[in-house]
C-alpha positions in Angstrom: 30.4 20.4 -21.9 28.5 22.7 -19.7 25.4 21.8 -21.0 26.3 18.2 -20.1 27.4 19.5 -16.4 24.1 20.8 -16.1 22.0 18.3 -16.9 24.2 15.5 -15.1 23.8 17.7 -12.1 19.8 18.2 -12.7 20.0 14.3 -12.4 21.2 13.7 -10.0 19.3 15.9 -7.9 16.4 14.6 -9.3 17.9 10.7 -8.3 18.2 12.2 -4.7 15.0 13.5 -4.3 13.6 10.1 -5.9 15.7 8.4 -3.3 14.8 10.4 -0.2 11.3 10.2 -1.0 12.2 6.1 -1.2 13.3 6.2 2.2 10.5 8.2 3.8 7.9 5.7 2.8 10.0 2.7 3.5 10.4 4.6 7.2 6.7 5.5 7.2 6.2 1.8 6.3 8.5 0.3 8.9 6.9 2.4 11.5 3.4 1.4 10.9 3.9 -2.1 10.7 5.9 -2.2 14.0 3.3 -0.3 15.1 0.9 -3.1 14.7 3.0 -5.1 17.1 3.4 -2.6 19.9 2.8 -3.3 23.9 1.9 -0.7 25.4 2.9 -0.4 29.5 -0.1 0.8 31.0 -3.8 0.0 31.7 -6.1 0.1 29.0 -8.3 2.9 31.6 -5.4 4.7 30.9 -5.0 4.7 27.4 -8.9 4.7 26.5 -9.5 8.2 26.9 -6.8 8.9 24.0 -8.6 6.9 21.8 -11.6 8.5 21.8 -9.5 11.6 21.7 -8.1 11.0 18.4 -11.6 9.5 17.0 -13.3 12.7 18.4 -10.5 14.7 16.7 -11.5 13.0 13.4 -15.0 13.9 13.9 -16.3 10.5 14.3 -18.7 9.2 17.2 -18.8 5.6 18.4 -20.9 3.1 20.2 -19.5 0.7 22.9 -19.9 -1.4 26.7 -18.4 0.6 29.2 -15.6 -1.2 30.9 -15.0 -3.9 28.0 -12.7 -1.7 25.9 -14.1 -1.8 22.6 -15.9 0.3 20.4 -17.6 0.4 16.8 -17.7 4.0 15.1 -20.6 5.0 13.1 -20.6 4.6 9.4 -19.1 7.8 7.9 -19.9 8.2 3.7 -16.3 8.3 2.6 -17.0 8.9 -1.3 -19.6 8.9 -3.9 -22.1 11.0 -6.2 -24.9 10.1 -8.2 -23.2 8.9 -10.4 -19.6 6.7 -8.8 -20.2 4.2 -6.1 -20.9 5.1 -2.7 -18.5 4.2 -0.5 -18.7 4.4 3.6 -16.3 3.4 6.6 -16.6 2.6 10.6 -14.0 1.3 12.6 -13.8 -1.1 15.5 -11.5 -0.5 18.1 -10.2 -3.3 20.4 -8.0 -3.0 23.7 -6.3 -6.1 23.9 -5.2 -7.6 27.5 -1.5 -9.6 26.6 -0.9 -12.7 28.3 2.9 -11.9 29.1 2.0 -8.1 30.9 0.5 -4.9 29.2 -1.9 -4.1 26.0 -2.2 -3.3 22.4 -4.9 -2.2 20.6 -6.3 -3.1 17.4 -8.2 -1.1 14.5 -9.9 -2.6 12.1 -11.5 -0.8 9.6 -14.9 -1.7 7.7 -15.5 -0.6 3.8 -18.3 -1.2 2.4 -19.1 -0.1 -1.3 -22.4 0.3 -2.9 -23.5 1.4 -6.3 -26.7 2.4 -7.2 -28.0 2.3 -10.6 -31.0 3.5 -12.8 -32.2 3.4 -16.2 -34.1 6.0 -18.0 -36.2 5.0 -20.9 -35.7 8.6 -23.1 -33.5 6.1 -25.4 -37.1 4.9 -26.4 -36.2 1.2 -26.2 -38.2 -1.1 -24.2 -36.4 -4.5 -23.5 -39.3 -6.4 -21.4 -42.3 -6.5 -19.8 -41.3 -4.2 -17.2 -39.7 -1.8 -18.8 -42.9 -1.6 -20.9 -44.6 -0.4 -18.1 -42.3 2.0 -16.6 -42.3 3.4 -19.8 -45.5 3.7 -19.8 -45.8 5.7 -16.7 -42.7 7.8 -17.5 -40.8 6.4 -14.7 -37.4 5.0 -14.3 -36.5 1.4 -13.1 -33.5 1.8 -10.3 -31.7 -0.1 -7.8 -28.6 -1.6 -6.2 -26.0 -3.6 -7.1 -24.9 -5.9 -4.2 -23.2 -4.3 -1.8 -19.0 -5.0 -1.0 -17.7 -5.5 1.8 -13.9 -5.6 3.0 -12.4 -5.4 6.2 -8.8 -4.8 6.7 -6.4 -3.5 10.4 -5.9 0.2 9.9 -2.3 0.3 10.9 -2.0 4.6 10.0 -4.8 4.8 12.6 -2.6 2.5 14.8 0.0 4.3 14.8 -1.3 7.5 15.3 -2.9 6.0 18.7 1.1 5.2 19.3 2.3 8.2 18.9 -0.3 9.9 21.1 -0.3 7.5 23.6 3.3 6.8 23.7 5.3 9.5 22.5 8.8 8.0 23.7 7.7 4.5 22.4 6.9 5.9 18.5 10.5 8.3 18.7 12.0 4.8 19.5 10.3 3.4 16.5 11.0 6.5 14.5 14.9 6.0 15.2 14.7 2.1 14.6 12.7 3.3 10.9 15.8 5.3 10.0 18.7 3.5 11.4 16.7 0.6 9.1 16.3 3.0 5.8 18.5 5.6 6.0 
């Protein structure tokens, strides 16, 4: 019986910790997505300088028009070797006049993927014409595959803009997120 005790209590430990971890990504989720949706009360000359605050902080730099409130990062090699795809990001950064009072801003972020590929001919097997020669020469034929490209909004960069430019507007949000999934 005490056996049974303990491992009934083990589980349900376990269930709770399953379950807390539930609700902190359906908060985190909540959060974000409001985010995405968020007026912000103020100029965007006053909320510019914490956006290139946080995208200095993340160690990116940026080009853009003075005065027009937008700006494209510069690609940044997000993954990759010699051998996996090679994988790089920018962002672009909009501040958003609203028609009914106040801003937003949105992020989009760029992906695109690229994989480069080579063939060496120690196998011994020449397939064509080509391959004939490079063989020939010892070389290697190489290349790259055709390039992906996806865009998507970055709504974790989002809200960390909210909750450095708005810190009573995200605890509001953060209260909403766990009066919503407790």
């Amino acid at each position: 019986m005490h056996r049974f005790t303990r491992t009934a209590g083990l589980c349900l430990a376990v269930a709770t910790l399953a379950l807390a971890g539930c609700s902190n990504t359906l908060r985190h989720n909540y959060m974000r997505d409001e985010a995405s949706h968020h007026v912000y009360r103020k100029e965007l000359v006053e909320i510019w300088p914490a956006v290139h605050a946080v995208l200095k902080e993340r160690g990116l730099s940026w080009r853009e028009n003075p005065g027009l409130f937008v700006l494209e990062t510069e690609w940044r090699e997000s993954g990759g070797g010699t051998l996996g795809p090679t994988t790089s990001s920018r962002f672009l950064v909009e501040g958003l006049r609203q028609a009914n009072g106040g801003v937003s801003l949105r992020v989009t972020r760029l992906d695109r993927t690229s994989q480069s590929i080579g063939v060496g001919y120690t196998d011994g097997l020449v397939r064509n014409s080509r391959d004939r020669a490079a063989a020939a020469n010892g070389s290697t034929a190489s290349g790259t595959l055709p390039t992906e490209n996806r865009s998507s909004r970055d709504l974790e960069l989002e809200l960390e803009l909210l909750q450095r430019i708005d810190p009573e507007g995200a605890a509001k949000l953060e209260a909403d997120a766990k009066a919503a999934h407790p």
